[in-house]
Every structure is written in structure tokens, then in C-alpha cells.
C-alpha positions as CSV (number, residue, x, y, z in Angstrom):
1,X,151.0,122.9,120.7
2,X,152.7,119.7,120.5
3,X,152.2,116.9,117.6
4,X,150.1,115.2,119.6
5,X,148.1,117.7,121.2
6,X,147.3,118.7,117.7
7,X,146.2,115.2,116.6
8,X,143.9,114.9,119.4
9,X,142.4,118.3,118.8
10,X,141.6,117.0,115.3
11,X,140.3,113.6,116.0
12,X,137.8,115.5,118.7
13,X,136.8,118.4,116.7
14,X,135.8,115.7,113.7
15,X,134.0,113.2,116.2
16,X,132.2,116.9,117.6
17,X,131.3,117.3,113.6
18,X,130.0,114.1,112.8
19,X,127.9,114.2,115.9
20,X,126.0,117.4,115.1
21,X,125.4,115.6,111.4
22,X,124.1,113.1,112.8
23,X,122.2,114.8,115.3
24,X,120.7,117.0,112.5
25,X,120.2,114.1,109.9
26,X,117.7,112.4,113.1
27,X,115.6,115.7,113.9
28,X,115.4,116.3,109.7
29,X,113.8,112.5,109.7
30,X,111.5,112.8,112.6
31,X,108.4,113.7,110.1
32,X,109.4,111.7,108.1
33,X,109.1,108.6,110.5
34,X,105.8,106.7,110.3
35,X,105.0,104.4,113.0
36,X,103.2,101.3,112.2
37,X,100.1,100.0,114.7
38,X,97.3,97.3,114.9
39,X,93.6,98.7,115.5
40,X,94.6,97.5,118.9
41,X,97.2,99.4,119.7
42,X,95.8,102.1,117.9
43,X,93.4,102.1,120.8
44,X,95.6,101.3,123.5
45,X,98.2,104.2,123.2
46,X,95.5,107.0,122.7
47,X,97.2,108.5,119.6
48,X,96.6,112.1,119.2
49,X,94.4,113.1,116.6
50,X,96.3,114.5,113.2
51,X,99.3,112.2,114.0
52,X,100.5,110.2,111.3
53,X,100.3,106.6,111.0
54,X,100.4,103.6,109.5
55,X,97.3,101.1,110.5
56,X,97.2,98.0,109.5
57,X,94.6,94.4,110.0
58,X,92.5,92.7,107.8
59,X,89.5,94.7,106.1
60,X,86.4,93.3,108.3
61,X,83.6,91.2,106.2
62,X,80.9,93.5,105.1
63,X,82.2,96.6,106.1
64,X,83.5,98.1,102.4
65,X,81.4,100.5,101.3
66,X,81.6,102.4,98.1
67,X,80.6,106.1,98.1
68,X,80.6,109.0,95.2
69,X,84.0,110.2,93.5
70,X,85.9,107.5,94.8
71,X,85.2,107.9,98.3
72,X,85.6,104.5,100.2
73,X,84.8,103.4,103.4
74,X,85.8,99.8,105.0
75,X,86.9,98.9,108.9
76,X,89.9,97.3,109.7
77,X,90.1,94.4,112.4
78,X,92.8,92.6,114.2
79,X,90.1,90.7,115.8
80,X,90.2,92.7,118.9
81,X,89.0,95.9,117.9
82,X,88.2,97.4,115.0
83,X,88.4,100.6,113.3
84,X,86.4,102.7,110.6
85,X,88.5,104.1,108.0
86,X,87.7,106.5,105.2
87,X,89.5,106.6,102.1
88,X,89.2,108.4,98.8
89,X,90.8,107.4,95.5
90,X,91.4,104.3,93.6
91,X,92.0,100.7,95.9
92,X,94.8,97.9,94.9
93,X,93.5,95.4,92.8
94,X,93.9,93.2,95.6
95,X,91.8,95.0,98.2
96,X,89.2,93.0,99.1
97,X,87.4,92.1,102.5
98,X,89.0,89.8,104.7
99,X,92.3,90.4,103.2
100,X,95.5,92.0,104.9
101,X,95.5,95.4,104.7
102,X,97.9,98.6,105.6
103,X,96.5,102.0,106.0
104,X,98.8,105.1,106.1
105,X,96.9,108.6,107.3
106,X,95.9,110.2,110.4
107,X,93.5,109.2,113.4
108,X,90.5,111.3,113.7
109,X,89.2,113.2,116.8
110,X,85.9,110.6,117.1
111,X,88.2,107.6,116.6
112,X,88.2,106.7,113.0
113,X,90.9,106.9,110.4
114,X,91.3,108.7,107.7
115,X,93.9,106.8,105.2
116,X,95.5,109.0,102.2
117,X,97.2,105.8,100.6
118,X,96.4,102.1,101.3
119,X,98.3,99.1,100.4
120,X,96.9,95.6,99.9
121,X,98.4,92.2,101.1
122,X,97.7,89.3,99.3
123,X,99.6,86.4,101.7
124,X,101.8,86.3,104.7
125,X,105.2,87.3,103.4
126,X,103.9,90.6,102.3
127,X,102.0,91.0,105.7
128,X,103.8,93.0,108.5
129,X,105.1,90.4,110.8
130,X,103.5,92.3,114.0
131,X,99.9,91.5,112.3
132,X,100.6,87.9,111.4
133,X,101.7,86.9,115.1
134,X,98.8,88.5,116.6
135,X,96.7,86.8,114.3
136,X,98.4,83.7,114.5
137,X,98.1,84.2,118.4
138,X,94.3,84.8,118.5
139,X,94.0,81.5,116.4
140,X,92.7,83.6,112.9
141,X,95.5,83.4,110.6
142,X,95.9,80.5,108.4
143,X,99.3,80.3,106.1
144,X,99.0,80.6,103.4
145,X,95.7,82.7,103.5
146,X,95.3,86.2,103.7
């Protein structure tokens, strides 16, 4: 084998190695990956039951409802559909109705949601930017208001 045979034989096997880490690093992340949707496309997509997600709107007026041992249970809105969510444990201090809202958990098999960790929003630069432009679009959103 010449020098240059050799060099090339090298510079392959190492791109060849890098590409399997890489390819191994993605497939190792895929359960990791949560996607993010609106109550819309939530709906739209038909997302199978038990997959993971993050949801995310503004908690619809008069839907909270608190239940026993810190079971909650509130919709969220993007002002085209809206969806039931059930969550137990303790709610940010900043969770309140009509406030931005993101929801991580699985859908259910009769359409609702049930969330295992919830974050509250208090104003636009904390809200994801795919729920402020539809809000903005539909004529809800007002800055500097959650």
C-alpha cells in the first residue's frame, strides 16, 4: 500500500466511525425528544395515545378544578380547540386561568391529557413563540399580557 492509499484508508475509516457515533448518539435521543404542540394541532395530527408531548395554550377561564391529594384538573385553549388535562401534584405559583401554560405528558385514548409536569408562563418572552403567533393571529394575545 502506498502513502497515499494509506492516508485515504484512514481519513474514510474515521469519517465511517464518526458516522456510526452519530448515528447511535440520534437513535439513543429519540425518547428523549419531546415534541411541542398547540390543542390544535394536538387535534389535527391524531397523536397516538401514550405518546409523549408537550401541550401548550392558555388555561381556559373557569375550567381549574381542584380535586383530593393534589389532583388538578384545568383545559387548555389556543382559542380553537381546547383540551381537558389532568394533573396531580403541586402547580407553579404562577398558574392561574387565562395565563400561558405548557403541559408535558401523554394524550389519552378519549382525547384528554394527562400532564406529569406543568410549567407556568407569566408574559410573552417566556411563552413558546408558536403559541404567541397563533394567538396574536386569532387577535387574543395582547403584549405584554399573558
Amino acid at each position: 500500500m502506498t502513502r497515499k492509499q494509506t492516508r485515504l484508508t484512514v481519513i474514510l475509516s474515521g469519517l465511517a466511525l464518526l458516522g456510526v457515533a452519530l448515528g447511535l448518539m440520534l437513535f439513543a435521543m429519540r425518547d428523549s425528544i419531546v415534541f411541542f404542540y398547540t390543542p390544535s394541532e394536538m387535534a389535527d395530527k391524531h397523536i397516538a395515545p401514550g405518546t409523549r408531548v408537550r401541550l401548550g395554550g392558555l388555561v381556559e377561564q373557569g375550567s381549574l378544578v381542584k380535586g383530593t391529594d393534589g389532583q388538578v384538573s384545568f383545559a387548555i385553549t389556543d382559542m380553537t380547540k381546547t383540551i381537558k388535562v389532568s394533573y396531580k401534584g403541586l402547580l407553579p405559583d404562577l398558574f392561574r386561568e387565562g395565563q400561558g401554560v405548557v403541559a408535558e405528558g401523554s394524550g389519552t385514548a378519549d382525547g384528554a391529557f394527562k400532564a406529569d409536569s406543568v410549567l407556568a408562563k407569566h408574559d410573552e418572552k417566556y411563552m413558546p413563540k408558536e403559541i404567541v403567533d397563533k394567538l396574536k393571529a386569532q387577535g387574543v394575545w395582547r403584549e405584554g399580557k399573558g
